[in-house]
C-alpha positions in Angstrom: 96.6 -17.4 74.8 95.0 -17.6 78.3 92.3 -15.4 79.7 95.2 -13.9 82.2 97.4 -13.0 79.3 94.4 -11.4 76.8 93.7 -9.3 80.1 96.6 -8.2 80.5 97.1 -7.3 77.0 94.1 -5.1 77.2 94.9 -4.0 80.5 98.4 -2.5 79.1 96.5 -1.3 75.5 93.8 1.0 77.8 96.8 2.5 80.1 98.9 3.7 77.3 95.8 4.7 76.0 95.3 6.9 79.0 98.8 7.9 79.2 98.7 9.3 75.6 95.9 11.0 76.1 97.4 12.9 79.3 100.6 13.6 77.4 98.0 15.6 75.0 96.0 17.8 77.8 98.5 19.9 78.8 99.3 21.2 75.5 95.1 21.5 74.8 95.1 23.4 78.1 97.6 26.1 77.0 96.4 29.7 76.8 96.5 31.0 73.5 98.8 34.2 72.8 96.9 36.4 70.7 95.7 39.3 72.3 97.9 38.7 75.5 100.6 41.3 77.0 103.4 40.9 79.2 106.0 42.7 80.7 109.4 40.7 81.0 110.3 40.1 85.1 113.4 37.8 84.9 116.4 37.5 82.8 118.5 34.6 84.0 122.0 35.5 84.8 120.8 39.3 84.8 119.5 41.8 86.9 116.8 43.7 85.5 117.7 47.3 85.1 115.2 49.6 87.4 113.1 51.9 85.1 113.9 50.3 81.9 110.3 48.2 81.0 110.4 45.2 78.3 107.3 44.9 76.6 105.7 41.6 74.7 102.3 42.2 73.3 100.9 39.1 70.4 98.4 39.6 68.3 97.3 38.5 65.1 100.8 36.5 64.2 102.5 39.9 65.3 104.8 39.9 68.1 105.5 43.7 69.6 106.6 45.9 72.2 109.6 47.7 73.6 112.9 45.9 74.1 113.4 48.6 76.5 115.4 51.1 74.5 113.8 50.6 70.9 110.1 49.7 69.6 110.1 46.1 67.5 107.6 43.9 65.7 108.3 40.6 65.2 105.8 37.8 62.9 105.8 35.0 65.7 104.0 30.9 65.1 102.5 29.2 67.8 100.7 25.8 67.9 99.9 23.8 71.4 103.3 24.7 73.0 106.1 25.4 70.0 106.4 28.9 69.9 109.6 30.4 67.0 109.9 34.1 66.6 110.6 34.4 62.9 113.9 36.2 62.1 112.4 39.0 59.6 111.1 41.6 62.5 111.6 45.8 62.1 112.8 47.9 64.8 113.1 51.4 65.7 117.2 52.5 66.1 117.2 54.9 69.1 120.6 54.8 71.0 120.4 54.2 74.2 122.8 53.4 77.7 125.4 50.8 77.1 123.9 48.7 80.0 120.3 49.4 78.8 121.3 48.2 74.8 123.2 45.3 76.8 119.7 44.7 78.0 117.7 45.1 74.8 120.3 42.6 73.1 119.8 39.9 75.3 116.2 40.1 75.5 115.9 40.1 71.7 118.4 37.2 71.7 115.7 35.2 74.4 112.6 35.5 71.6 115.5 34.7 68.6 116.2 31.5 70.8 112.5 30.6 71.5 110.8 27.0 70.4 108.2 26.6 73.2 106.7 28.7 76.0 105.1 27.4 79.1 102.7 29.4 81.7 103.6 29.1 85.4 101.9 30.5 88.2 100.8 33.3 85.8 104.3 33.8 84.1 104.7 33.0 80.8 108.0 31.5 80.2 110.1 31.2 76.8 111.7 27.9 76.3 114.9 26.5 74.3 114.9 24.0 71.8 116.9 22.0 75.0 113.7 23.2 77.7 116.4 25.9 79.2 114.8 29.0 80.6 114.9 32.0 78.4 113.0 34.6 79.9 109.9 35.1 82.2 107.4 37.8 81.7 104.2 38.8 83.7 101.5 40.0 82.7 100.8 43.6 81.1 98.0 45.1 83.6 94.9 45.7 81.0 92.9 49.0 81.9 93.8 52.2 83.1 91.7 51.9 86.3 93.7 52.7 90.1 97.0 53.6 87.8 98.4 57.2 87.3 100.4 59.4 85.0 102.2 61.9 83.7 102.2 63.4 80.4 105.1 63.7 78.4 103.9 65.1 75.0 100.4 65.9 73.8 98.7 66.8 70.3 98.8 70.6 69.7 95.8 70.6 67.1 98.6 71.5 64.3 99.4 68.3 63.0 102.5 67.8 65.6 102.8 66.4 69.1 104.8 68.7 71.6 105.8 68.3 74.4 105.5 69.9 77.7 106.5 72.9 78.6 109.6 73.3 81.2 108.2 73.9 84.5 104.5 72.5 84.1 103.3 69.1 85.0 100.5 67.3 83.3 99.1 64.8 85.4 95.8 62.3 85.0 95.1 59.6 87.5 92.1 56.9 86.4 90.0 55.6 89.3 87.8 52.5 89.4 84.8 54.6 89.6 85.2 55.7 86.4 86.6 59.1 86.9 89.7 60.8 85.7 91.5 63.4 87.6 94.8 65.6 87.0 96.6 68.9 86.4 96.4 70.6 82.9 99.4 72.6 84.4 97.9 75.3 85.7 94.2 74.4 86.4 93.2 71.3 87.9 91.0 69.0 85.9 87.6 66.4 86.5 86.0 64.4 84.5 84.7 61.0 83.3 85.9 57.6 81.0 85.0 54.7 79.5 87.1 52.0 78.9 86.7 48.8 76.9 89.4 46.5 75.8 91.8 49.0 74.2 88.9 51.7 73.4 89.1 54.4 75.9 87.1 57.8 75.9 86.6 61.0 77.5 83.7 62.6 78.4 83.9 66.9 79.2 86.4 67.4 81.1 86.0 70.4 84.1 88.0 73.0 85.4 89.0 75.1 88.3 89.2 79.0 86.8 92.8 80.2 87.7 94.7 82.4 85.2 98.2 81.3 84.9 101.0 83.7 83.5 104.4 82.0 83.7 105.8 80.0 81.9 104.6 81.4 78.7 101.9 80.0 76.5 100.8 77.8 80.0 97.2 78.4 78.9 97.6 77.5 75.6 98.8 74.6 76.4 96.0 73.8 78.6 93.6 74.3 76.1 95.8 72.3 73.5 95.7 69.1 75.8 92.4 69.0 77.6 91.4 69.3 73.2 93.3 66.5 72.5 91.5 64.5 75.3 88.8 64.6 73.8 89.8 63.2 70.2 91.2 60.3 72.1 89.6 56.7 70.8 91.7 54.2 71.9 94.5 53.2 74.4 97.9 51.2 74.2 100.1 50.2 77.6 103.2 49.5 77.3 104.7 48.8 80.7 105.5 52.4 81.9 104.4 54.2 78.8 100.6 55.0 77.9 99.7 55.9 74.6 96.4 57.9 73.6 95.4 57.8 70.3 93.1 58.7 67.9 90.4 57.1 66.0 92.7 57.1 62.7 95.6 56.3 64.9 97.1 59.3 65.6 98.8 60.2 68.6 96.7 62.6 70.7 99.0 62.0 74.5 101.8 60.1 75.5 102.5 59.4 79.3 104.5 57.3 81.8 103.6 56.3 85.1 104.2 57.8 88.2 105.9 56.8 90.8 103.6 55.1 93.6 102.3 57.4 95.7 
């Protein structure tokens, strides 16, 4: 064997080396999933229905969210880039619009299909077995800072969450100073927050002193939410939908967005 051929040899041994080693980084330089959230943004061969949000939240080998109509949970495996959504999940069974169920189905039918996911320019994207595009979801805003809300049921103090009353709006806006701002329905309301991860509390909340008569029990109500505020310990987004809850887990307020203003 001549010098020229052993250097060639070795010249050919390093570059596959090399190569292999490539073919390795982009799977080493994968995010992981656990703790991320994302909200889906493209169906392909669908529109997206307006004001119907698909949620997909990981954590802990637990895949959850809302499939837009109905709440699921979902145990999920992921190593480097494979990615399979095992078949034994639980969901809520709300009925819901044809076309929003029609929705639902498909996305459901995008994690069933799953073997691989892929980030792109911030998206993470759900693969085939074949590399086809299931679905493409962005990701889940974390914090409640610059959004706003409005709340759709709140912790009455007697073991049950109500909702609000027919002709009252209660309203909380976060800003990124730290302060929190709304109606209780008939007063306006001040006051401050923390947030941390999924932690989130309140600190006293203050008042303007108008008396309100109409709709009946407007003040109680007042009282009953700007209470549960304060019990609040921890907070879950879900696209649209905000969820206040308590230190043992209990609902204290539920909310969705508002509209931008």
């Amino acid at each position: 064997m001549t010098l020229c051929t052993r250097a060639a040899i070795a010249t050919i041994a390093v570059f596959g080396l090399l190569s292999a080693c490539a073919a390795m980084q982009p799977a080493a330089d994968l995010p992981g999933l656990d703790g991320t959230a994302w909200v889906l943004s493209a169906l392909p061969g669908r529109t997206l229905l307006p004001g119907s949000s698909v949620t997909l939240r990981f954590g802990s080998g637990r895949a959850s969210g809302t499939d837009g109509c109905n709440r699921y949970a979902v145990p999920y495996t992921a190593t480097g880039s494979k990615l399979k959504f095992e078949p034994t999940g639980v969901s809520t069974q709300m009925a819901c619009p044809q076309e929003v169920m029609e929705q639902a189905g498909a996305f459901m039918a995008s994690l069933a299909g799953a073997r691989s996911f892929r980030v792109d320019a911030g998206q993470l994207q759900l693969l085939a077995g074949d590399g086809a595009l299931l679905a493409s979801l962005a990701p889940q805003p974390q914090g409640p800072a610059g959004t706003a809300w409005r709340v759709t049921g709140y912790n009455s103090g007697k073991q049950a969450v109500t909702s609000v009353l027919g002709g009252t709006a209660l309203t909380m806006a976060f800003s990124a100073d730290g302060k929190v701002s709304g109606s209780a329905g008939c007063n306006n309301y001040t006051g401050t927050y923390a947030s941390n991860g999924s932690t989130l509390a309140f600190g006293p909340a203050a008042t303007t002193r108008k008396m309100c008569a109409e709709p009946a029990r407007i003040m109680e109500q007042e009282q009953q939410f700007l209470k549960a505020l304060e019990s609040v310990a921890t907070a879950r987004q879900e696209g649209d939908r905000l969820e206040l809850r308590t230190a043992d887990g209990a609902l204290a307020v539920s909310l969705t967005r508002e509209s931008a203003q």
